[in-house]
C-alpha positions in Angstrom: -67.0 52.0 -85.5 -66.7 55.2 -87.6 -70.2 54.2 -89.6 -72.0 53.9 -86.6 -70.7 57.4 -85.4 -72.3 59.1 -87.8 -76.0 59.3 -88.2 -76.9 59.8 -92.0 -81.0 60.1 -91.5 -80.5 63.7 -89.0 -76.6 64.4 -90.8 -75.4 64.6 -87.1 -72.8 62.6 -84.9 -74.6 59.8 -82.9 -74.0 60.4 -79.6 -74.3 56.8 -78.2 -71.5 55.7 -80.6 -69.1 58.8 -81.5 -67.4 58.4 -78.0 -65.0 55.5 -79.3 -64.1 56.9 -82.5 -62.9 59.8 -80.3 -61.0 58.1 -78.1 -59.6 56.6 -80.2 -58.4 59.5 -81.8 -57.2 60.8 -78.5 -55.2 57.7 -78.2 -53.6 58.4 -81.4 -52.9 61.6 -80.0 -51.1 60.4 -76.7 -49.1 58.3 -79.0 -47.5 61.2 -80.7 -47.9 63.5 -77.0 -45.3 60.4 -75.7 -43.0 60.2 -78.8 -44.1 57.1 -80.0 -45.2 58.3 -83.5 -44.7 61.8 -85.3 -47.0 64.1 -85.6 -46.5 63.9 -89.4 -47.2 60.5 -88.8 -50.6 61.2 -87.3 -51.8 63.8 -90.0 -50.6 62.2 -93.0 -52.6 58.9 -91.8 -55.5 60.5 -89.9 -55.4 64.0 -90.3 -58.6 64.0 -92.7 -60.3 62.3 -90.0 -59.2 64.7 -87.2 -60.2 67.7 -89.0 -64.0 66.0 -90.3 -64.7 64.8 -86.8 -63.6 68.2 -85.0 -65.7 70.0 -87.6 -68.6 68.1 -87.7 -68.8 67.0 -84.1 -67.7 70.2 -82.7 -71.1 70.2 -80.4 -71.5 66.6 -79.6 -67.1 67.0 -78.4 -67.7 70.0 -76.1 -71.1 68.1 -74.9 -69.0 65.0 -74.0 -65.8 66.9 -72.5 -68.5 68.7 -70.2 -70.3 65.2 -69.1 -66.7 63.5 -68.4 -65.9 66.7 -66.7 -68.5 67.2 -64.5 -68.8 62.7 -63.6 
């Protein structure tokens, strides 16, 4: 899922496929939000994901949270 999320030909998130890997993410998040895990937990196992995804799909993120907002 994360391979397809990426496109390597225009070095830009695909948007058909970024959505999961996100939510996902935001699950992860929710998790640690509830108790469930710590949030050391959640950077020491994904926090170099977190912080490549935000940064690199910073446009594509605020694009999606204003299509889901807006549905």
């Amino acid at each position: 899922m994360r391979r397809s999320a990426w496109n390597p030909e225009t070095e830009v998130p695909n948007p058909d496929t970024i959505a999961g890997v996100l939510e996902f993410l935001e699950k992860v998040s929710s998790l640690e939000k509830d108790g469930y895990i710590t949030r050391q937990l959640v950077w020491d196992t994904c926090g170099w994901y977190v912080g490549r995804y935000f940064f690199h799909g910073k446009e594509e993120i605020e694009r999606l949270r204003t299509k889901w907002i807006h549905s």
